[in-house]
N, C-alpha and C positions, 0 to 999 in steps of 0.2 A: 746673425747679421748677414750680409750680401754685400758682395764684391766682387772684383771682375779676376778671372783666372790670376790676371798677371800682379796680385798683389798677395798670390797666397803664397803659402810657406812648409814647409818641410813640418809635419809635427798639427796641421790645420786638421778638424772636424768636418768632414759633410754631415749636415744634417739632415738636408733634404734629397729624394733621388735627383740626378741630374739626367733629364730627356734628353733625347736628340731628337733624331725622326725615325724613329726604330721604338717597340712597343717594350723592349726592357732597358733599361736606366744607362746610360754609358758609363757614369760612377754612380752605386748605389748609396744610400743614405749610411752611417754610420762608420764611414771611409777615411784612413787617416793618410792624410795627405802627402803622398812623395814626388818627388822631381818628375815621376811618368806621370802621375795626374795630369799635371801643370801643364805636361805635352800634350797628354791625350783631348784635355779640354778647350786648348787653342788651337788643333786642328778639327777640333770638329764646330769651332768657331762658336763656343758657349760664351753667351754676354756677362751672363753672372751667376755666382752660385752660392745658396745661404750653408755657413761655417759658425760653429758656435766661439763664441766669445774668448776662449781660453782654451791654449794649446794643449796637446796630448801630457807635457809636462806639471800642467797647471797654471802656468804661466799667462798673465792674460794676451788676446791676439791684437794686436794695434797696427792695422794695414797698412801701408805705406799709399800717400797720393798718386793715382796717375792723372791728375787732371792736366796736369801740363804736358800731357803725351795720350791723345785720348786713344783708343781701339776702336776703329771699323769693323764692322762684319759685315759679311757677304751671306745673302742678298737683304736692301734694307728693308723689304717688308713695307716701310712706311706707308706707301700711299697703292697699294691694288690698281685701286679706277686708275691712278693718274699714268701706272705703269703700261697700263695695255692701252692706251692712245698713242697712233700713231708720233713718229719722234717729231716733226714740224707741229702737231696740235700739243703737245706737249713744252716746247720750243717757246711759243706763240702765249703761254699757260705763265710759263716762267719769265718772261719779258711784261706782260702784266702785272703780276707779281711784285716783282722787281721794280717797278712804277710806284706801287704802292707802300712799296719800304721807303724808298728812296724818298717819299713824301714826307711818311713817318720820323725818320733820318734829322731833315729838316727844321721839324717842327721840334726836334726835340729829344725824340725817342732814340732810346738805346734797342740794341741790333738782337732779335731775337732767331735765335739762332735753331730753334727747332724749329720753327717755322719755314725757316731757311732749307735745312736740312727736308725737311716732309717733301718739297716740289723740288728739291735739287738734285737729289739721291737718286729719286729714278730717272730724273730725264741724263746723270750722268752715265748711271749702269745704260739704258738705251743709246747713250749716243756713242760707247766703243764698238756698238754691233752695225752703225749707220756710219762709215768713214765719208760715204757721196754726203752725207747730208751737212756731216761737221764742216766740211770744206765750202759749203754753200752759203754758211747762215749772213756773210754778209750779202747778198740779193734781197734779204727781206728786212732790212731798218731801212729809214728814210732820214732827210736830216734833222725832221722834228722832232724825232722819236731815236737819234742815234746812240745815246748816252745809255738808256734803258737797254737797247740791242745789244752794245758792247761790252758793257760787265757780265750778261749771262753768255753770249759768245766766247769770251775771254774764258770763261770759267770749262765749257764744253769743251774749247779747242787745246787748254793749258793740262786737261783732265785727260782727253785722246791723246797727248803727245807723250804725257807720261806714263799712260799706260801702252803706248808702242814701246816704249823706254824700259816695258816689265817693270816697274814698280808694282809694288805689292795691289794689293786692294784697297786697304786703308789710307795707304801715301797719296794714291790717285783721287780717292775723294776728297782728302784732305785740299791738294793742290787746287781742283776746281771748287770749294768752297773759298781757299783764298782768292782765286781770280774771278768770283761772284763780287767778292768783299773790297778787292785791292782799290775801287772807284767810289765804295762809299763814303768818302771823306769829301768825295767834289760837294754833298750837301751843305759842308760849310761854308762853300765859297760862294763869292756873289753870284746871283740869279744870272743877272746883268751880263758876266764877264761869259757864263756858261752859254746863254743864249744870242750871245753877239755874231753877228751873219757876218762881221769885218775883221781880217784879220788883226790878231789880239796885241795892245801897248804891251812896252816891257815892262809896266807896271802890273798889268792883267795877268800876264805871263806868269808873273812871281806868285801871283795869288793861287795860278791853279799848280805853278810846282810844290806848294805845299801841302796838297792833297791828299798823297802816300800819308802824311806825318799825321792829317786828319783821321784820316780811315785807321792807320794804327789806333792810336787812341780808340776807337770806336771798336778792335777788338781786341785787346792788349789783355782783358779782363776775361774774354769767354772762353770757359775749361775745354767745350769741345772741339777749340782748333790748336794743334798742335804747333808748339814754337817755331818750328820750320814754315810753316804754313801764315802763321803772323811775320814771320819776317820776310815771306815773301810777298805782303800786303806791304811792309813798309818801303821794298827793296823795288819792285818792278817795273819801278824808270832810272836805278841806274844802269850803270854799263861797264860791262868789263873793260873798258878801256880808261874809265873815272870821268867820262863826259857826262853823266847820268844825274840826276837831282832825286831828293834830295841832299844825300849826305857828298856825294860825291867818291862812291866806293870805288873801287879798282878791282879784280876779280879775285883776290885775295879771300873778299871779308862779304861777299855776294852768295848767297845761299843758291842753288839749282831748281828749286823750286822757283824765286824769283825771275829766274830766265825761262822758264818753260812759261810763265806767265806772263814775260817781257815780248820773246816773241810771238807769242798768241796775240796782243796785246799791237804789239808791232803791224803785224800781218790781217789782223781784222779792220784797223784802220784805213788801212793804205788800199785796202780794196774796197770799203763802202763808200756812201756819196756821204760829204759830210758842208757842213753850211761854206764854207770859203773852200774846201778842198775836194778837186774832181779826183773820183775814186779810179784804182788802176785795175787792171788785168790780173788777177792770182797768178799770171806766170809769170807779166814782167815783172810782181814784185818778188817771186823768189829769184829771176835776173839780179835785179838792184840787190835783193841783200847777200847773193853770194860774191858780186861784182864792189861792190860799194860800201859794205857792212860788217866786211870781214874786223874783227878783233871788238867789235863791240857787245854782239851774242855768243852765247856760249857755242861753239863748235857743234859739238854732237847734237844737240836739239835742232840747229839748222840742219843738217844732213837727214834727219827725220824727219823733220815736217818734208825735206824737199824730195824724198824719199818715197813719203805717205801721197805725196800730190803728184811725182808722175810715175807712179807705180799703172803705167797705162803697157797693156801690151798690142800688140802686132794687130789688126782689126777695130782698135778702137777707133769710134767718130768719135769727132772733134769740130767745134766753131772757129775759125782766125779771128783775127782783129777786123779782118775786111768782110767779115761776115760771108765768108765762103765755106763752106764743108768739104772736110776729107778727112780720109782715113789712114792712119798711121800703121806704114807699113813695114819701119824700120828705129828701133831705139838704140840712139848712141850717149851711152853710157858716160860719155867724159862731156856731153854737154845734153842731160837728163830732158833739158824743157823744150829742149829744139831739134824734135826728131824726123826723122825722115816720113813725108808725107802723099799721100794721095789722091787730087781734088778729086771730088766725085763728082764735079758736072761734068769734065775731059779727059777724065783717068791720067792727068800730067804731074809728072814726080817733082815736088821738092823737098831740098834740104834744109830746113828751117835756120840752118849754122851759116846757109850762103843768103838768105835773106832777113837780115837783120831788122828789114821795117815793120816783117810780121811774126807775130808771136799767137800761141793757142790763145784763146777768150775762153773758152770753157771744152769740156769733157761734157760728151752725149749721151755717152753709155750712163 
């Protein structure tokens, strides 16, 4: 039979050689299985290995499930072509994609999750090596098309934070398959209330706070996302503070995966154009949520993202708000987004801390 490292057992049969990428066997065939197997075969990140039926004792072998905790490995292999297109055609690939589930969704269909997996895997492995591109992807939805942009954004941006976070390999993809998934319950709700250009009745309102409870359902069943990962599908509009829907959790009973997809989630909103809402500046919104946000996201994932976006040093260009250029020629640390600058049409210094009307627009480098 075949099964994955982490279900074997002290006393197990290799039957087969186990490869690696080396021309002799890592564990050869006929290998009776001890606690250094189990090591040696999970660091060298083997998916599965076939064990005969019945232990060295005689005793039969009866695995234990990991479906409710699946294993990653590193690298997915899945999709080649889709891996070496650049990360925006790749990007552009998966919001397509994502169109066409979300139709499926709709109609009916339950959420196939290798397919899922095949376009999401690489463009997540590509997107911790593109930190400029993560930070950009809201510039390319529109408000026709912003629903489709935001769940695979969500998933890139909730995927890059937790792997600045070191999370393993497996956790990180986990976390961006949930924030792919955390929006597909909006296919239950009216067409109507989704596509409305006015801001939404309290009764509209209610229908799309029930979204999370949709999309659970919708993955509650699939073995290859991990419970932490489903509950960050159900969880990722409450708040640590219990203002959050739908259960109304408090940060008690909040999983951390749900917040690294809350503010992804947060932060890709507030910066696109969306049909009733004008989109902001990525720095005044990390302004508003260090100023105004405090006790609702989790701590340390704020300090990361805000971390990860002005991690700009001494020479960087930069666009203002006034659409002026210059170059930063001075970062002060206790107030990260508003550093000391240099316009480049007059070489004339400002403190970004003594003019509060303007803030950066974007990073040029």
């Amino acid at each position: 039979m075949r099964v994955h490292p982490s279900q074997l057992v002290t006393g197990c049969l290799i039957t087969k050689d186990v490869m690696g990428r080396t021309k002799n066997p890592i564990i050869p065939k006929n290998t009776l299985v001890h606690p250094i197997h189990i090591q040696v075969l999970k660091k060298f990140l083997i998916e599965s290995v076939e064990v005969a039926n019945k232990l060295s004792d005689g005793s039969p072998f009866v695995p234990e499930s990991v479906d409710d905790e699946p294993i990653e490995t590193q690298p997915s292999g899945s999709s080649e072509s889709s891996q070496q297109l650049p990360f925006h055609d790749q990007y552009v690939q998966a919001v397509q994609s994502y169109k066409k589930w979300f139709s499926d969704w709709r109609a009916g269909a339950s959420i196939d999750i290798k397919a899922i997996r095949e376009v999401m895997v690489p463009l997540l492995e590509n997107a911790v090596q593109e930190k400029q591109e993560v930070f950009k992807l809201h510039n390319y939805s529109s408000t026709w098309d912003y629903l489709y942009h935001h769940s695979v954004a969500m998933s890139v941006m909730a995927s890059y934070l937790a792997y600045k976070m070191d999370y393993e390999y497996g956790e990180w993809i986990q976390v961006g398959l949930a924030g792919l998934l955390s929006d597909a319950g909006m296919a239950k709700v009216d067409q109507r209330v989704i596509d409305k250009e006015a801001p939404l009745t309290e009764r509209e309102f209610e229908q799309i706070k029930h979204h999370p409870a949709h999309s659970y359902r919708l993955v509650e069943n699939i073995q290859a996302l991990s419970r932490p990962a489903k509950l960050a599908v159900l969880q990722h509009h409450e708040r640590l503070d219990g203002t959050g829907y739908p259960l109304g959790l408090n940060h008690t009973k909040i999983h951390l995966y749900s917040q690294l997809i809350a503010v992804s989630d947060m932060y890709h909103a507030m910066t696109s154009e969306r049909v009733y809402r004008q989109k902001h500046s990525p720095f005044k919104v990390l302004e508003n949520v260090l100023k105004e946000q405090f006790g609702r996201y989790d701590h340390t994932v704020i300090q990361v993202l805000v971390k990860e976006m002005t991690n700009y040093s001494t020479g960087t260009n930069i666009r203002l708000s006034n659409n002026r250029r210059a170059e930063i020629v001075f970062v002060d640390q206790t107030h990260p987004t508003r550093p000391m600058i240099r316009l480049e049409e007059d070489g004339e210094i400002y403190h970004l801390k003594e003019h509060k009307h303007l803030h950066i627009e974007e990073i040029l480098d």
